[in-house]
N, C-alpha and C positions, 0 to 999 in steps of 0.2 A: 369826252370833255365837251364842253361849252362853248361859243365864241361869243363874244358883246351881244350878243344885237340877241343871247340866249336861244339861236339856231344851234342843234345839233352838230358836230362837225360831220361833213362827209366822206367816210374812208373810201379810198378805191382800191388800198391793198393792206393786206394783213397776213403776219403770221404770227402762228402760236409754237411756244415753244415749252417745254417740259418736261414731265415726266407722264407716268398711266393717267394721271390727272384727266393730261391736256390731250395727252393720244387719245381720251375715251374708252375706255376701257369698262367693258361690261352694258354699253348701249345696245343699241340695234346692231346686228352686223347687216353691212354693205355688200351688195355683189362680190365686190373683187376681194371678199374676205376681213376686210379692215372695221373694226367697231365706228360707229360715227362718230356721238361723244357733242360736248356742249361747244368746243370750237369748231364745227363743222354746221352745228345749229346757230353759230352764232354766224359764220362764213352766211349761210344761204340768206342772214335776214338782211347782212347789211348788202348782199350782194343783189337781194329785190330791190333796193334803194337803187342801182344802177342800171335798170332794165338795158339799157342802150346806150352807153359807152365802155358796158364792164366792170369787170370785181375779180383783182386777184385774190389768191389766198394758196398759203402753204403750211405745213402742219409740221414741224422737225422732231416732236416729242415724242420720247421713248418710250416705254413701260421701264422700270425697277433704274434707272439713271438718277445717282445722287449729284449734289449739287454741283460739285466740281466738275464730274461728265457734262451736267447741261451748261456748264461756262465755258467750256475746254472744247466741247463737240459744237454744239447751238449758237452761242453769243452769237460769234465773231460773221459764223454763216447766217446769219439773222440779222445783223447789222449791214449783210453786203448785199441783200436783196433790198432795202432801203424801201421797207414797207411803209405805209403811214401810221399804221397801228401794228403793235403787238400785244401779245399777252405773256406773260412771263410768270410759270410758278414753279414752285423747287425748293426741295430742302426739307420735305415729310420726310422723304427715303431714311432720311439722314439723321432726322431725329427720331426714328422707331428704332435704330439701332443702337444697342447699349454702350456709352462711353464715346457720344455723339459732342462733337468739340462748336459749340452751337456756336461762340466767336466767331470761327473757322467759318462755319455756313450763312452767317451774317455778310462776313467783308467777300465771298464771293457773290452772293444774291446781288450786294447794295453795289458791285464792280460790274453785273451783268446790267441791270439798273443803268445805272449809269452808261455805260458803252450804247448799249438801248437808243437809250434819251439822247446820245450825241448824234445821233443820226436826227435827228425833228420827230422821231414819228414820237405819238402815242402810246404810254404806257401801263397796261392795267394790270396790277398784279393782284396777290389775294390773301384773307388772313384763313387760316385753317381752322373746320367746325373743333368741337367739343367733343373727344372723341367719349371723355370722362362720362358722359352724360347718355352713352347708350353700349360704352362696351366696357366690361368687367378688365379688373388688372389694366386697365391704361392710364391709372394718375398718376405715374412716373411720368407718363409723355409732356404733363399740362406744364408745367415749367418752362421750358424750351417753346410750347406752341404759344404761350403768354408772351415771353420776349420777343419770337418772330412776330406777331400779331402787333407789338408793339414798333418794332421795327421799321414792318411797312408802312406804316402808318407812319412814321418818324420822313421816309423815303417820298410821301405824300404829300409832302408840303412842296415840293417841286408841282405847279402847276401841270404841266406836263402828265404825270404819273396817276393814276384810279387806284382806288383801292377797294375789292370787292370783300366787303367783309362779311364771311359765311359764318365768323364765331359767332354773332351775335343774333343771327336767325336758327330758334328754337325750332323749327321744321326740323333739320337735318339731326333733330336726334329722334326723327320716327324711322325704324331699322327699313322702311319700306321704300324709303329715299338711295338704299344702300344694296349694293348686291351682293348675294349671297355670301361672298369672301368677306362680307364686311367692312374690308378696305378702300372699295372700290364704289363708284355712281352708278344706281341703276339709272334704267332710262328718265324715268321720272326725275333724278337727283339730277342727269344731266340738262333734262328740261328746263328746270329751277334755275341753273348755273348759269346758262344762257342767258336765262331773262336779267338773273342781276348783273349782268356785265353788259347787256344791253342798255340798262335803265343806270350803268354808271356811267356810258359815253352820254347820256343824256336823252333817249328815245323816251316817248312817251310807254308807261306802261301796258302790258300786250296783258298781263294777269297777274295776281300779286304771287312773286316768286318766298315770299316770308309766309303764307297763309297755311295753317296744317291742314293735313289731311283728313278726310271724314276719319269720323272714328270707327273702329271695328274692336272687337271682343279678342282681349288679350291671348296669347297661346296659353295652350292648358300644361300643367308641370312638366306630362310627358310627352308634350310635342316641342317643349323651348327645349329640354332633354334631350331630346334626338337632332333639333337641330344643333345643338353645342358639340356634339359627338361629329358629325358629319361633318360640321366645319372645324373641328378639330382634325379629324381625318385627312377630309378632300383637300384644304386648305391652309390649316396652321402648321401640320407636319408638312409639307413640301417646299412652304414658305422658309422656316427652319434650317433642312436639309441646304436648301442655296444657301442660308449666310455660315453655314457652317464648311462647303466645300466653296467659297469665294466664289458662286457663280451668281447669275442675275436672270431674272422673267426675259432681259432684251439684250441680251448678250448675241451679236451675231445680227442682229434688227436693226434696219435699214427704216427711217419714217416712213411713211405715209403717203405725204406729200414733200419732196423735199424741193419743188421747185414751186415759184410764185408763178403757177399760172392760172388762167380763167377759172371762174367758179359756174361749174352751169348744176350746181344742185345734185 
């Protein structure tokens, strides 16, 4: 966000909270094991803003947490670390799942929102890409991601609140933005997410995060063929198997970061 005088504000502490999103899921992996992911890129940029007084930052997002876990587990300890920025996203989990009560995932999103913004800090949430637009059998989803899309946006007129909207950048339906699951940011996708959530607190642009990718020579029948097999395989069956025995990717998974402290990159 903005202040008069059109200075960026400057955060000295932030947390993200979420789901695979926000954990990063499918970036670089980190020494200590952990994917990095676009709040972690976004952590380091605003934390060079602070060479010499410091940059917290803490990271509470799960992989496979629907919205009620990240209101129920997240808010409240997100709220008590009284960061100046957050980011807050949630509620895909929830509507890939059939017979998804989008009502339901509205009044706790717009209740995590809110409790958020009662603290002063900063809030930037997000609309969800087009999945319609590079993965086969997903126009059931577009309904639900139209109304949340509408939603946030609705939640955006609180000053206060950003809204990074990835539906309306055509990049994120080149599959090279996406890892191999599909579901997931590869590093590049996570690159991009950074920047736009940078360039919505108001930083000046670092590269245009909307811009597509050069182009390359489409896969040939029987290599998109192999790959639909393999991520049907590696991927869509074991995704499956969890919602069919009530288990989840983060089941037993402890964040990341679960404490606000110093960011040294």
């Amino acid at each position: 966000m903005e202040n008069t005088e059109n200075t960026p504000t400057a955060f000295r502490s932030y947390v993200a909270v979420g789901d695979s999103f926000t954990e990063g899921m499918c970036d670089d992996l980190l020494p200590g094991g952990h994917y990095r992911g676009w709040a972690d890129r976004l952590a380091a940029r605003l934390a060079a803003e602070h060479p010499a007084d410091g940059f917290r930052y803490a990271n509470l997002a799960v992989r496979g947490k629907l919205i009620g876990q990240i209101h129920d587990e997240q808010v409240d300890r997100a709220a008590g670390l009284g960061a100046e920025l957050v980011t807050l996203a949630g509620g895909l989990n929830d509507v890939l799942r059939p017979r998804c009560d989008i009502a339901r995932v509205e009044e706790l999103l717009g209740s995590a929102a809110t409790r958020l913004r009662a603290t002063g800090a900063t809030v930037v949430m997000f609309s969800s890409t087009d999945p319609t637009r590079r993965m086969a059998g997903s126009a059931r989803l577009l309904p639900a991601i139209l109304r949340m899309k509408d939603f946030v946006h609705e939640l955006a007129q609180d000053p206060g609140i950003a809204v990074v909207d990835l539906y309306s950048a055509p990049c994120f339906d080149d599959r090279r933005l996406w890892a191999e699951d599909r579901l997931h940011l590869s590093p590049e996708g996570h690159r991009r997410v950074a920047e736009a959530v940078l360039e919505s607190l108001g930083r000046p642009a670092g590269f245009d995060w909307r811009a597509p990718l050069p182009a390359t020579a489409p896969p040939t029948r029987s290599e998109k063929l192999a790959a639909d097999a393999r991520w049907v395989r590696t991927h869509l069956g074991p995704w499956i198997g969890r919602r069919l025995t009530g288990r989840s990717s983060g089941d037993g998974r402890a964040p990341k970061r679960a404490e606000l402290a110093p960011y040294e990159g």
